[in-house]
Backbone bond lengths (Angstrom), bond angles and torsions (degrees), N, CA, C in turn:
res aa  C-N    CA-C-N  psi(-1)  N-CA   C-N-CA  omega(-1)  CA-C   N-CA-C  phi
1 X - - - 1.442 - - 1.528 110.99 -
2 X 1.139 123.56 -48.56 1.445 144.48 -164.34 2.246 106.18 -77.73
3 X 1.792 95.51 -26.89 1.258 102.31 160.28 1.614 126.65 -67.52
4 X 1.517 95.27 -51.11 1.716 111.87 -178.44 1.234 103.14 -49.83
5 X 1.810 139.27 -50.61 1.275 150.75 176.93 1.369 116.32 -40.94
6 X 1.319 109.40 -49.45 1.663 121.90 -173.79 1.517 88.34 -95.78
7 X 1.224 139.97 -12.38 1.826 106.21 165.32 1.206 110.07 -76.58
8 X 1.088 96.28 -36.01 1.964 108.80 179.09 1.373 121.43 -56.64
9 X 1.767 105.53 -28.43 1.828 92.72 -166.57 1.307 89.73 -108.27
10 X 1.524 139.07 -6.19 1.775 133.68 -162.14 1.489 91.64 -98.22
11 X 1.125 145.70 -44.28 1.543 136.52 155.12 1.868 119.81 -15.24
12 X 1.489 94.69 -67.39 1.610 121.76 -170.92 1.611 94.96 -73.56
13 X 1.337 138.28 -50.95 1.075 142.28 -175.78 1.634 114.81 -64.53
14 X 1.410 116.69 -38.91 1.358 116.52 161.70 1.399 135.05 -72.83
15 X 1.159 97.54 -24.00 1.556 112.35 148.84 1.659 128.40 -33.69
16 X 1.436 92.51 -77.40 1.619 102.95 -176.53 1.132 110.42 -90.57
17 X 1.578 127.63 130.54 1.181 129.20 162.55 2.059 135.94 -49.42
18 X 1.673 96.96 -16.86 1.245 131.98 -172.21 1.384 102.20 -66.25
19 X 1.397 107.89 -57.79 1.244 139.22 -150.04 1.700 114.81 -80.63
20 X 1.363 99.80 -27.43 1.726 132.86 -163.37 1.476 85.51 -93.44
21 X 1.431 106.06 -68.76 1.741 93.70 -172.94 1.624 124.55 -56.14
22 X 1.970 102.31 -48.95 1.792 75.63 172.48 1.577 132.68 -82.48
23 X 1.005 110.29 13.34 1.560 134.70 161.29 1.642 98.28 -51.67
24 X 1.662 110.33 -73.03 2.168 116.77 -172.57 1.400 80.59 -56.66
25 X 1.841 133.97 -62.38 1.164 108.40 -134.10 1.853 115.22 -73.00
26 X 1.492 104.64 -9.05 1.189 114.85 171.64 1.682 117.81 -71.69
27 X 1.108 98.37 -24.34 1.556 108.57 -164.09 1.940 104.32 -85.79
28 X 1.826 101.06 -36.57 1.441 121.44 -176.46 2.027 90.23 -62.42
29 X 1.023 111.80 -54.83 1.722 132.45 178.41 1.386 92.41 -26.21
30 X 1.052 123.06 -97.56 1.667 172.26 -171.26 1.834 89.38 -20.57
31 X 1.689 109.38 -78.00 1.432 116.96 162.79 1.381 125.47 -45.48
32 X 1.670 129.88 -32.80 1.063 124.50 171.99 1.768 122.71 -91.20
33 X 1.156 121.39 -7.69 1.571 128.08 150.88 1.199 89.98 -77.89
34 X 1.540 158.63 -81.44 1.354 126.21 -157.24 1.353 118.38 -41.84
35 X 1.454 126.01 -43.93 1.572 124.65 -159.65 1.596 96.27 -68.64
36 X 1.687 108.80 -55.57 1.405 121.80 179.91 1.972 100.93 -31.95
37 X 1.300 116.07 -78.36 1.617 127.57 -172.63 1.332 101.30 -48.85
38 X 1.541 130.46 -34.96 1.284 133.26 179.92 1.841 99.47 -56.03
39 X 1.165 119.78 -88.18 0.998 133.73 140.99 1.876 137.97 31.87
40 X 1.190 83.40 -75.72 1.220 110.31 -178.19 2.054 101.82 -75.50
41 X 1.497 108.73 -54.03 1.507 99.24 173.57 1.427 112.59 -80.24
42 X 1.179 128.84 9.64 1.455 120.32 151.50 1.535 112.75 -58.74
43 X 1.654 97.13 -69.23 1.253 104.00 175.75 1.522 139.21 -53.20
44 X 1.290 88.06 -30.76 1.832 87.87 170.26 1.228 106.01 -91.87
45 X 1.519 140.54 -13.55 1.322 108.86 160.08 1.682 121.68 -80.69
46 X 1.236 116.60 13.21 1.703 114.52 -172.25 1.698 77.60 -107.76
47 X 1.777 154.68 -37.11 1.057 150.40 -148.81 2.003 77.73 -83.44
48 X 1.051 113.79 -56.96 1.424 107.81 -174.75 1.773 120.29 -50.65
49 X 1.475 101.12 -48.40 1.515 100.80 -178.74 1.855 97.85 -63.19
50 X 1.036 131.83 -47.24 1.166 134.54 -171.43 1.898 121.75 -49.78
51 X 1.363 95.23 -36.68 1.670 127.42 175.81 1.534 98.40 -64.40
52 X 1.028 117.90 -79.63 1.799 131.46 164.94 1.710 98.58 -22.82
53 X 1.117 103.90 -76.40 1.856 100.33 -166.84 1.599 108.74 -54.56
54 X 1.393 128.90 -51.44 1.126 116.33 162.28 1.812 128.92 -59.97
55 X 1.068 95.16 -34.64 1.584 77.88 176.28 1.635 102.31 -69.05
56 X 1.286 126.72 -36.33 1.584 119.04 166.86 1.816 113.49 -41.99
57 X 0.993 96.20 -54.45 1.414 105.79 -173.42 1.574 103.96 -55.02
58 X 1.121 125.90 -67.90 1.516 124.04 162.91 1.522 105.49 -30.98
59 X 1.218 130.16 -88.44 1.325 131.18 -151.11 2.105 98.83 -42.80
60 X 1.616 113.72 -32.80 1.445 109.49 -176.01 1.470 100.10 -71.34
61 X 1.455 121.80 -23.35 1.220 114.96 -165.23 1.727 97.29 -85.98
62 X 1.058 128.93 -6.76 1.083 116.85 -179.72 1.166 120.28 -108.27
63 X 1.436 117.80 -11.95 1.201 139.86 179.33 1.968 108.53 -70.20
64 X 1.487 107.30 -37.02 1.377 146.28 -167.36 1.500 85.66 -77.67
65 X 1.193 130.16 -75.86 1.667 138.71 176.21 1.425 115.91 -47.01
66 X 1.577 128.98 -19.23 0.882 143.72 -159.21 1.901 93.30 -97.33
67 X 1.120 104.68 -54.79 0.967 110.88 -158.11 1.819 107.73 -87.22
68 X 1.207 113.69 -4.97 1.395 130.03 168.32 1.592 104.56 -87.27
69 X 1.168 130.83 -21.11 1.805 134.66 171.29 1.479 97.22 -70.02
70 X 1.699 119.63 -70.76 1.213 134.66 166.03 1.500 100.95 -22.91
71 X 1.051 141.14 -89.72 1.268 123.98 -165.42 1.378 151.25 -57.25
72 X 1.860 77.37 0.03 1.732 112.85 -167.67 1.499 97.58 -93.91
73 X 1.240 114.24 -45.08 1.169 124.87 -172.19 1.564 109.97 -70.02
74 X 1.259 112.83 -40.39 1.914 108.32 -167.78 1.438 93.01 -69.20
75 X 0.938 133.79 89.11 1.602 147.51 127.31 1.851 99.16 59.05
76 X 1.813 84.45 40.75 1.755 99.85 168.35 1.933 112.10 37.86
77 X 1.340 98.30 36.52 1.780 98.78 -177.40 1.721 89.44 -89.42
78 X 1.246 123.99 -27.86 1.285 117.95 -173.50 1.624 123.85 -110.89
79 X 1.523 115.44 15.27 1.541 105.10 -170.98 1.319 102.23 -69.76
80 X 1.577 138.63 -21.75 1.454 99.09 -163.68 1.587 106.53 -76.93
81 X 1.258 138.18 13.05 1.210 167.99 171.44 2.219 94.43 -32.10
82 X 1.372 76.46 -62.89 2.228 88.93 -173.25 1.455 104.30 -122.09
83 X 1.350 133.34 23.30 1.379 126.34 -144.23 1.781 91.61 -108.39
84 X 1.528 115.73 -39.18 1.449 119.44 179.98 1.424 103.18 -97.59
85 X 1.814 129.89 -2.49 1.085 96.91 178.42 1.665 114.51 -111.21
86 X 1.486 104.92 -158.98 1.473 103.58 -176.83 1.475 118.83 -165.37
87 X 1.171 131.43 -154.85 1.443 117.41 -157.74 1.556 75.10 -142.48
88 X 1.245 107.20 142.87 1.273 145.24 -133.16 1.813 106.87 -109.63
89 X 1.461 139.43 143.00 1.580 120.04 -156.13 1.776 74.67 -91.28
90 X 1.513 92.44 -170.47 1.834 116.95 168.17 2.051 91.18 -82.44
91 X 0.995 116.26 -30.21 1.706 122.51 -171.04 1.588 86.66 -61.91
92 X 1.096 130.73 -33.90 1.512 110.34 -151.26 2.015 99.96 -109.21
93 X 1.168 122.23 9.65 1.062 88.21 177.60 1.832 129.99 -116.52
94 X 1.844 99.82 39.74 1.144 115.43 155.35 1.383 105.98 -108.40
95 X 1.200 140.49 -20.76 1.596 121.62 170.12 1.638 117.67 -76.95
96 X 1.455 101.11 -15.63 1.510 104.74 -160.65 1.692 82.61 -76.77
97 X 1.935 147.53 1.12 1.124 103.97 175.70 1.951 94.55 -100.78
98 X 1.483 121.48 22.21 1.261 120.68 168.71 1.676 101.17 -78.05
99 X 1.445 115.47 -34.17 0.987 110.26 -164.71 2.273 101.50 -73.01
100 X 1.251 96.97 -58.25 1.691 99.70 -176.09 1.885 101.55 -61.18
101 X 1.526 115.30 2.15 1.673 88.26 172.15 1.496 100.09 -108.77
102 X 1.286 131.76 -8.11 1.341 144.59 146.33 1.682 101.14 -44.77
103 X 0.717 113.14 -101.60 1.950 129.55 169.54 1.644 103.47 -4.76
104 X 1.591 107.89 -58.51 1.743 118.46 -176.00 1.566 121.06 -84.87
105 X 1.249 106.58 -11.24 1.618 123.74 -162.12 1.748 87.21 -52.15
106 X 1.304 104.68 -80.82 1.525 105.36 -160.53 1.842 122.13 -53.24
107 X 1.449 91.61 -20.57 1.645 84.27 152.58 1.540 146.39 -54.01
108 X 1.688 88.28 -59.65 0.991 121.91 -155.16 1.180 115.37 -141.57
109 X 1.555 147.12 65.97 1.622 139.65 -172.58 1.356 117.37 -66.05
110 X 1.323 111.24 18.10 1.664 97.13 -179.24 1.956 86.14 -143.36
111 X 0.942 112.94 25.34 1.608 120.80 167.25 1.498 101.41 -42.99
112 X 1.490 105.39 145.35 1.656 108.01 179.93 1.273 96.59 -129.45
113 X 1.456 106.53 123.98 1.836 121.13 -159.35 1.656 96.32 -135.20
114 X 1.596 115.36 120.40 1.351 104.98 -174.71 1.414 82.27 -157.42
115 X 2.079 90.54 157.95 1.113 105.54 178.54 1.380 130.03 -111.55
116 X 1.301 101.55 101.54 1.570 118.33 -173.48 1.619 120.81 -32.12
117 X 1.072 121.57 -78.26 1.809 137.62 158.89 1.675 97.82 -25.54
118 X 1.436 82.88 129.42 1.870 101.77 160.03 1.329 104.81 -84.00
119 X 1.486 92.74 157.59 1.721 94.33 167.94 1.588 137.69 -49.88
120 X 1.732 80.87 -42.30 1.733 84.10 -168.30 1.692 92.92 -67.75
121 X 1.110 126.96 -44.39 2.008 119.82 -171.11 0.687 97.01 -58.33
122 X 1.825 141.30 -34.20 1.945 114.27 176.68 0.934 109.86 -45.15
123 X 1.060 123.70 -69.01 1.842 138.12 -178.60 1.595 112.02 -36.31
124 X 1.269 122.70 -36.13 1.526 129.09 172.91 1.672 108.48 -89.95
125 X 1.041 114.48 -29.52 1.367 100.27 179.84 1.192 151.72 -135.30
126 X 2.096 82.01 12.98 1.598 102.78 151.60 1.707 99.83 81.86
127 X 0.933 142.98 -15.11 1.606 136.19 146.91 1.605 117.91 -131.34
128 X 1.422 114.58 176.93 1.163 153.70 -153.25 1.569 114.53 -119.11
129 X 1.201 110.69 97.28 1.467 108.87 167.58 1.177 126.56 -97.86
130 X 1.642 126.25 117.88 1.763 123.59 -170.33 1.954 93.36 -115.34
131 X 1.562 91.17 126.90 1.432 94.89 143.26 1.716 146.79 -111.30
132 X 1.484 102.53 124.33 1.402 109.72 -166.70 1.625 111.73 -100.60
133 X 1.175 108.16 151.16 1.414 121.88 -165.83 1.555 109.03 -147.91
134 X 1.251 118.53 107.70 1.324 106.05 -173.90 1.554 96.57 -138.24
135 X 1.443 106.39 163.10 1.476 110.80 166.82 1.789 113.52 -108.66
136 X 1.326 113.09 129.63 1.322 128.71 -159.77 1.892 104.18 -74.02
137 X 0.872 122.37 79.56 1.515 127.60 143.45 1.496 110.94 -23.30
138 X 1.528 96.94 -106.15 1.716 113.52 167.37 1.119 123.72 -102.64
139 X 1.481 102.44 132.26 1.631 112.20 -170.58 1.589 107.63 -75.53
140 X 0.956 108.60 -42.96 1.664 114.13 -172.90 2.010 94.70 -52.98
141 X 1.401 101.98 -61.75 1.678 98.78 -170.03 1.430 114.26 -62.66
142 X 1.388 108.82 -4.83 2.009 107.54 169.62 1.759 104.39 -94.08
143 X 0.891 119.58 -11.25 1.155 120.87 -169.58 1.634 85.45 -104.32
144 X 1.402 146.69 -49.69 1.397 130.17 178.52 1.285 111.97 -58.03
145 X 1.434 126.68 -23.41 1.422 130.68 -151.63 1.406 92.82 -103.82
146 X 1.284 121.77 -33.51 1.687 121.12 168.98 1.549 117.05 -46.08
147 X 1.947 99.11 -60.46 1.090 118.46 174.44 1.961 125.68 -54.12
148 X 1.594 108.23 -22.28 0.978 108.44 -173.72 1.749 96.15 -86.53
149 X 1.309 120.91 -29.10 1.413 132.18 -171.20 1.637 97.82 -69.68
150 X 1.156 124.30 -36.40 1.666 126.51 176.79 1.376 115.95 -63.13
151 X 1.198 104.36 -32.60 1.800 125.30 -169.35 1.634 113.34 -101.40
152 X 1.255 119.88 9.65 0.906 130.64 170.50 2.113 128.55 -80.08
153 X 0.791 89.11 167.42 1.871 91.51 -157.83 1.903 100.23 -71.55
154 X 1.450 113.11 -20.99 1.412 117.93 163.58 1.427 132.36 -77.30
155 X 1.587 119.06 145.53 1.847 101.83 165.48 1.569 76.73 -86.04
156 X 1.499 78.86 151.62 1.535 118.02 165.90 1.729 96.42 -137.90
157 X 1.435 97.78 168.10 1.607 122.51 165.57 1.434 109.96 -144.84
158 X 1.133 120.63 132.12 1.843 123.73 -178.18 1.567 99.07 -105.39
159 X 0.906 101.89 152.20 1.552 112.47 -157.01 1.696 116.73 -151.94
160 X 1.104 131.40 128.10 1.390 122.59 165.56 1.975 104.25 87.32
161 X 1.186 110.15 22.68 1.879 109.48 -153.84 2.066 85.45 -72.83
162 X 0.960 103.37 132.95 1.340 127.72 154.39 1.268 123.71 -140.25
163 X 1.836 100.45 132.68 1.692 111.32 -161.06 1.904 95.85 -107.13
164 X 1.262 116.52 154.46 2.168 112.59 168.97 1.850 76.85 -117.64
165 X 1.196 110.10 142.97 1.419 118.58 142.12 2.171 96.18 -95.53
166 X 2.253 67.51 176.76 1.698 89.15 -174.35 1.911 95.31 -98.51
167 X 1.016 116.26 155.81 1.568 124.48 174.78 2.063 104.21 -105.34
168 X 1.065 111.78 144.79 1.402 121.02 -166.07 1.533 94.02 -109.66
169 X 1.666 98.52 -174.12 1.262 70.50 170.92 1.726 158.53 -119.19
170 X 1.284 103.76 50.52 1.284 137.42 -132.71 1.642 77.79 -130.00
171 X 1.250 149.63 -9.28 1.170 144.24 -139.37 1.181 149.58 33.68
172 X 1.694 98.51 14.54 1.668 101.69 -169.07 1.916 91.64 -90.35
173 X 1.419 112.27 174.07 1.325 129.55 -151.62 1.765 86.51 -117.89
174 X 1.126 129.72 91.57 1.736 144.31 173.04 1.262 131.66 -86.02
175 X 1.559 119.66 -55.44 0.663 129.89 167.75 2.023 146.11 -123.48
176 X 1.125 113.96 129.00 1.365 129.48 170.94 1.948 106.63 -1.90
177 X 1.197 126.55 103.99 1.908 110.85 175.88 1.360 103.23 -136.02
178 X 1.203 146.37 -35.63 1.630 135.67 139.43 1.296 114.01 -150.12
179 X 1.593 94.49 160.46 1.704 92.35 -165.43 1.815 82.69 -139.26
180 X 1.282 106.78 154.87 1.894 122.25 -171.98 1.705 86.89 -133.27
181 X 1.245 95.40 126.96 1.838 112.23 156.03 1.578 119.72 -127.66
182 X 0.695 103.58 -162.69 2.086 125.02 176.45 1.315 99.91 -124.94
183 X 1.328 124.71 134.34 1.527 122.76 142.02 1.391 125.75 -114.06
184 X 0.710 136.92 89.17 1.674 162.46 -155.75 2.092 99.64 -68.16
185 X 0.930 107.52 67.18 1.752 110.37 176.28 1.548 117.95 -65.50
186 X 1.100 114.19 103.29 1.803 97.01 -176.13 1.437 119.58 -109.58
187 X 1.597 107.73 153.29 1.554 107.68 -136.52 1.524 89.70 -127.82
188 X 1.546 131.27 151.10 1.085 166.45 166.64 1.709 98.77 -25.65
């Protein structure tokens, strides 16, 4: 039935030039609401994954606030804990790796300090992830330089820390030879 129809109208339609064109321009239509609908659920499923990561991001940020009451509350043995620090601008988190190769220098002068996070996810998710990799010289001055990184005017969170010792030669594993972490900077 649906054949007889189209012998009937592709005759009359080849005919008129009128008829031929809004025929493509229907057809041009037809293909461009698909791409459009194509399109569109791309995008709303990346607006969705995006929704998810921020509401994650909130719930850490509140978790973070949560845990700054907590420390307020235990009989104030721990406020200076968040009391000097602070959350960090979007301006600061290309100098802040001048600041950790300052911090690593005397370890390590050829420390490899990079910043994990793309730009656009700072902006979505409100911190900064750097990975550092250094090889341990002196243990005591990675352990001051940790300590100076704790005591610093930012929250931070370290994350992911993995240490290699050196093997002697007896094969046991003794001493400290590089260790790679995350430092997780979170921003305003």
């Amino acid at each position: 039935m649906q054949k007889n129809i189209f012998q009937k109208i592709w005759p009359i339609t080849k005919k008129h030039k009128v008829l031929r064109t809004l025929c493509l321009l229907c057809v041009i239509f037809l293909l461009l609401i698909c791409v459009f609908f194509a399109l569109k659920l791309v995008y709303a499923n990346r607006i969705e994954v995006n929704k998810k990561q921020i509401a994650k991001n909130e719930q850490e940020l509140t978790a973070l606030q949560r845990l700054i009451l907590d420390t307020q509350n235990k009989n104030n043995l721990d406020i200076s804990l968040f009391q000097d620090k602070s959350f960090a601008s979007y301006d600061e988190v290309v100098p802040f790796i001048a600041l950790l190769e300052k911090m690593f220098e005397k370890i390590d002068p050829k420390a490899e300090i990079v910043v994990k996070s793309q730009e656009d996810q700072i902006f979505i998710d409100h911190f900064a992830d750097y990975n550092v990799k250094l090889k341990i010289n002196d243990k005591d001055a990675f352990f001051k330089a940790l300590q100076e990184l704790n005591d610093s005017r930012f929250i931070i969170k370290i994350m992911n820390f993995m240490m290699q010792y050196k093997t002697d030669e007896t094969g046991k594993k003794n001493d400290l030879d590089e260790t790679e972490f995350i430092i997780r900077l979170f921003l305003k």
